[in-house]
C-alpha distance (Angstrom), angle and dihedral (degrees) to the residues before:
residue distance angle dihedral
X1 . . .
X2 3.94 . .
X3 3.94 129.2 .
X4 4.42 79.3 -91.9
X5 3.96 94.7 52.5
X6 3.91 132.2 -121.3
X7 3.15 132.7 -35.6
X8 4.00 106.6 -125.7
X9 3.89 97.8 -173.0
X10 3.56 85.3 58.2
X11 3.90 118.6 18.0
X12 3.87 128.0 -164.4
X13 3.90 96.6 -94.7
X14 4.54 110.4 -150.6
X15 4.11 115.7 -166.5
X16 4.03 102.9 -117.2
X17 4.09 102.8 -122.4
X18 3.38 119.5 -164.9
X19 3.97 141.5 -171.0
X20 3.75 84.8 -109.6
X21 3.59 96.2 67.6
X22 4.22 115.1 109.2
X23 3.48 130.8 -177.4
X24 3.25 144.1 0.1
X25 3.82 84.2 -8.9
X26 3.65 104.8 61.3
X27 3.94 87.7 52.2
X28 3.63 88.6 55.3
X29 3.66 124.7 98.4
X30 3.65 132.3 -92.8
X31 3.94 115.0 -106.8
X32 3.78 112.8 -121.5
X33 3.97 123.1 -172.9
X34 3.78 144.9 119.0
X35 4.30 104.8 -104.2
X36 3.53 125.4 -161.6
X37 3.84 108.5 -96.2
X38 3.60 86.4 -133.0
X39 3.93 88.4 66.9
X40 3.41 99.8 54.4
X41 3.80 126.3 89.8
X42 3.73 147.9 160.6
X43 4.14 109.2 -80.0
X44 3.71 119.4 -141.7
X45 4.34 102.6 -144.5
X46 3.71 122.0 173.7
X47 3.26 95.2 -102.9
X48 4.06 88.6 57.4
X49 3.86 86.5 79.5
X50 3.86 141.2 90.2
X51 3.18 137.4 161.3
X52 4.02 102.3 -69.5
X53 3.36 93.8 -15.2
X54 4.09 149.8 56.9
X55 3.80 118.9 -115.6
X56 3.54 90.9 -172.1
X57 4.11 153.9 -13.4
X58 4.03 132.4 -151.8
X59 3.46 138.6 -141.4
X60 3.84 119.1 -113.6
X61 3.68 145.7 169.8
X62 3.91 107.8 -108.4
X63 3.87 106.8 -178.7
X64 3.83 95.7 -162.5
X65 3.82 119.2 126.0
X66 3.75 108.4 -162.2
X67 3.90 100.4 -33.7
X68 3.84 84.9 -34.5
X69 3.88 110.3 114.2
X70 3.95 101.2 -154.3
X71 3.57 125.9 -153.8
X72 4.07 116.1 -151.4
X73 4.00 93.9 -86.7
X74 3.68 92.2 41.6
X75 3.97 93.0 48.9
X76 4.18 81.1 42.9
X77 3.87 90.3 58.9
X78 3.69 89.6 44.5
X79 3.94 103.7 57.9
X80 3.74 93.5 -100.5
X81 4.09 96.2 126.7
X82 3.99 94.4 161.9
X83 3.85 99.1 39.7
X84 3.89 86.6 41.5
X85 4.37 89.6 62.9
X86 3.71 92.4 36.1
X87 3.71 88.7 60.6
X88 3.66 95.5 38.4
X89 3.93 91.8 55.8
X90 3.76 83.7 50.5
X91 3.74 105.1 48.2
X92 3.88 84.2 44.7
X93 3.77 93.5 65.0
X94 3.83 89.7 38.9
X95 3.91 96.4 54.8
X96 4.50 78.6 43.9
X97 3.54 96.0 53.7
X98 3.88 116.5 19.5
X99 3.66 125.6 103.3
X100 3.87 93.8 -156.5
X101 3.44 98.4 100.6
X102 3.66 121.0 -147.2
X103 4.54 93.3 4.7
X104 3.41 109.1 115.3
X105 3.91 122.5 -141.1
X106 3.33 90.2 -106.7
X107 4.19 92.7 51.7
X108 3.68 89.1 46.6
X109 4.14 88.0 49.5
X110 3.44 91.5 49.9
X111 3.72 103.9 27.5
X112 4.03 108.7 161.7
X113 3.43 84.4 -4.0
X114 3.84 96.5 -66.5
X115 3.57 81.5 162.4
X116 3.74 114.0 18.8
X117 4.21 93.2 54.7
X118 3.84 82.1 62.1
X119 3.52 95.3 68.1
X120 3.15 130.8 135.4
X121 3.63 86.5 17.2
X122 3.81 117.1 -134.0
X123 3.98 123.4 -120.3
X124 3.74 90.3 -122.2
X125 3.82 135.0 53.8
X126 3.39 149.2 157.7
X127 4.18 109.0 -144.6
X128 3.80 121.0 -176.2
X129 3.96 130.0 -171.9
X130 4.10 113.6 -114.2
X131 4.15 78.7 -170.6
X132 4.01 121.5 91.2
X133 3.63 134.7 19.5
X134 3.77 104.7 -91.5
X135 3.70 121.4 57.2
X136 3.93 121.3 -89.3
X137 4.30 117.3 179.7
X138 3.30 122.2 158.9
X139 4.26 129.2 -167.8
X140 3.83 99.8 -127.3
X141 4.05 123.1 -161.0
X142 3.58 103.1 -173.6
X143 3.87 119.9 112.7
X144 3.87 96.6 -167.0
X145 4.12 99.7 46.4
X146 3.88 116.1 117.0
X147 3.62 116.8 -148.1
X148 3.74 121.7 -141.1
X149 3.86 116.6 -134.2
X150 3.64 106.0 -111.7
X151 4.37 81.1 67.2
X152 3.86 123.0 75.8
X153 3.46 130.3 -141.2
X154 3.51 154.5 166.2
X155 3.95 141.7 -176.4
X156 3.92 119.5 -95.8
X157 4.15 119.6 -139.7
X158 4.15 83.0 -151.8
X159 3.81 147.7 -19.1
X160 3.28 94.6 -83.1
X161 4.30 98.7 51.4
X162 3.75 85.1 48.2
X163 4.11 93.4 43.5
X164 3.96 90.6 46.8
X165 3.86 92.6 46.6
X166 3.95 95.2 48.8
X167 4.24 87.8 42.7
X168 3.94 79.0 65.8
X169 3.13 110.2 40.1
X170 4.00 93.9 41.8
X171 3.62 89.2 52.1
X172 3.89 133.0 101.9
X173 3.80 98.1 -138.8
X174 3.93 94.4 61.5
X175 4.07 89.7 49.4
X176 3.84 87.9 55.4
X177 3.30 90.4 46.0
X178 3.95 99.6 51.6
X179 3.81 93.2 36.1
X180 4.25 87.0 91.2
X181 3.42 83.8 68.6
X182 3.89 96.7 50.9
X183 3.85 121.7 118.8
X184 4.06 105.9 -124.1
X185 4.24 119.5 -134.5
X186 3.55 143.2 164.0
X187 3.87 91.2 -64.8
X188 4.07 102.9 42.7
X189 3.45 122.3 -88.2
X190 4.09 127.5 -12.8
X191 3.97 151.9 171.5
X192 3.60 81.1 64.4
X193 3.98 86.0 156.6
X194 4.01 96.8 75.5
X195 3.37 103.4 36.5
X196 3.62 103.2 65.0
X197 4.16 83.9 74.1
X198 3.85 87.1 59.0
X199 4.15 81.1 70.4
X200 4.18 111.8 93.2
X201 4.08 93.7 -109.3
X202 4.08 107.5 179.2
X203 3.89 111.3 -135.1
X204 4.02 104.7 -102.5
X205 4.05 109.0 -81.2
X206 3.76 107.9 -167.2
X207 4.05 84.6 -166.3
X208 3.99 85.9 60.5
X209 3.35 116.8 89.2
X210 3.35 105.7 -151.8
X211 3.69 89.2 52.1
X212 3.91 94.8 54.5
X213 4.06 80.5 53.0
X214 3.37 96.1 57.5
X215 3.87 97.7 43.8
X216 3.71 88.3 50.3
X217 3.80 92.7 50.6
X218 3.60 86.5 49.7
X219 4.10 92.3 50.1
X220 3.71 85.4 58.1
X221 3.78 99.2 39.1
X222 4.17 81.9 53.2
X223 3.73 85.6 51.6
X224 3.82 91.5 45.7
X225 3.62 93.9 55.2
X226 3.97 93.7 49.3
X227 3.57 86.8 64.2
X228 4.52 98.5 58.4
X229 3.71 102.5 108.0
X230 3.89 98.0 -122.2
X231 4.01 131.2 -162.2
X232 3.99 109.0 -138.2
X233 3.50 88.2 -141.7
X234 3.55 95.5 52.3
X235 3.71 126.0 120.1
X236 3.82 112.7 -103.5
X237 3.65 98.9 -134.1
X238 4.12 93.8 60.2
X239 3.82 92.3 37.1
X240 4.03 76.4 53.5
X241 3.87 91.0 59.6
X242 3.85 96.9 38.2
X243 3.77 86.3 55.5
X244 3.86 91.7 48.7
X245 3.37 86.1 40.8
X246 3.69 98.2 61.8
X247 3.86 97.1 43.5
X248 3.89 85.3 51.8
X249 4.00 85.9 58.4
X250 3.80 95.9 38.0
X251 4.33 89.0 53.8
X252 3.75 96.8 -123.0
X253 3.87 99.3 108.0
X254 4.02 90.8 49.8
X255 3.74 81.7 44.4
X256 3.83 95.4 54.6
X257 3.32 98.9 41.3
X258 4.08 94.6 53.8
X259 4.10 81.2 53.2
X260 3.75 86.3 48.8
X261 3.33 96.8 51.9
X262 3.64 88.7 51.9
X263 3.56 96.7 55.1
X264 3.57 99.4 49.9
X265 4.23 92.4 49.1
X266 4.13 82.4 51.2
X267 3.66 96.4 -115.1
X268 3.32 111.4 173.3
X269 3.56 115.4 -140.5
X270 3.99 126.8 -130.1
């Protein structure tokens, strides 16, 4: 910020470095520049998610203009002078650094479409962590969130589809039942994230009873989770466990799971 103040329609933009970085990348350079406000928007990591609830979003450059995603010259053509020179500084140190060959940084952004497929983004979606050993989904409401690739998601017709599709895959009973088809490693079992879809999950019914069970059990459990006391600061993967903690202690995750168990053995409900 200068002796006149900040710009708000287009903010100094810093890369976020981290301890996780490794090499080349954490020996590269920060990125610097004023961005467009209009291109920045809330980022979706894995760490964002817990069990029925976020902990917490980021800020990131998203060069797309309309469903357009720009690279620097495009975005130069188009007016954007400040996005245009953030991206070039980026796409410099990509084309120093990466091992990829001939990809752009703009391919790898949006490589199949990671990015492009989730535009326009819907008002309703369900988003689940691939990260971790224990399941983490979350029903998100936000029509301007990106979602980085190592989370999965999909759109919602209504509250209750997206509430009866997190109950599941939040719940212990489906991670039993998909750990068969887990691969086995040094550490125990892993790629939990995929194999949960091998599992015979009905598309939501709202004339099914047992369906309108388990989206109202997940309503509550989202409720539930509002309620855990968090620390911003915290690290996701205990704020994970105090969340799952509390619905343990509150009966809705023994709850869900019983209805979970139900739905995969094709019980039909009274």
């Amino acid at each position: 910020m200068g002796r006149l103040g900040s710009d708000e329609s287009a903010p100094v933009v810093v890369s976020r470095r981290s301890s996780l970085e490794k090499a080349p990348w954490r020996d590269a350079l920060a990125v610097e520049n004023q961005v467009e406000a209009e291109f920045l928007r809330p980022i979706l990591l894995g760490e964002s998610i817990l069990p029925y609830r976020l902990l917490r979003s980021f800020e990131g450059v998203i060069p797309v203009a309309g469903t357009r995603v720009l690279n620097s010259s495009a975005a130069d053509k188009l007016g954007y002078e400040k996005l245009a020179a953030w991206m070039a500084k980026a796409e410099a140190i990509w084309e120093e650094l990466s091992s990829s060959g001939t990809m752009t940084l703009l391919e790898r952004w949006n490589y199949q479409r990671g990015l492009s497929n989730q535009l326009p983004i819907g008002p309703l979606r369900v988003v689940y962590a691939a990260s971790g050993t224990l399941p983490a989904a979350v029903v998100l409401r936000d029509d301007e969130a990106i979602i980085e690739h190592i989370l999965y998601w999909a759109t919602a017709d209504s509250e209750e589809e997206a509430h009866y599709l997190a109950a599941i895959l939040n719940s212990e009973a489906g991670r039993a039942r998909a750990e068969q088809f887990q691969a086995r490693g040094q550490f125990g079992a892993r790629h939990f994230d995929k194999v949960i879809f091998n599992l015979s999950i009905p598309r939501f019914n709202a004339k099914n009873p047992l369906h309108r069970a388990l989206s109202n059990a997940g309503e509550r459990a989202e409720a539930a989770a509002k309620l855990v006391d968090l620390v911003h600061s915290e690290k996701f993967q205990r704020a994970r466990k105090r969340v799952r903690d509390a619905l343990t202690e509150h009966g809705i995750a023994p709850e869900i799971d019983e209805l979970v168990e139900k739905l995969l053995d094709g019980v039909v409900a009274d």
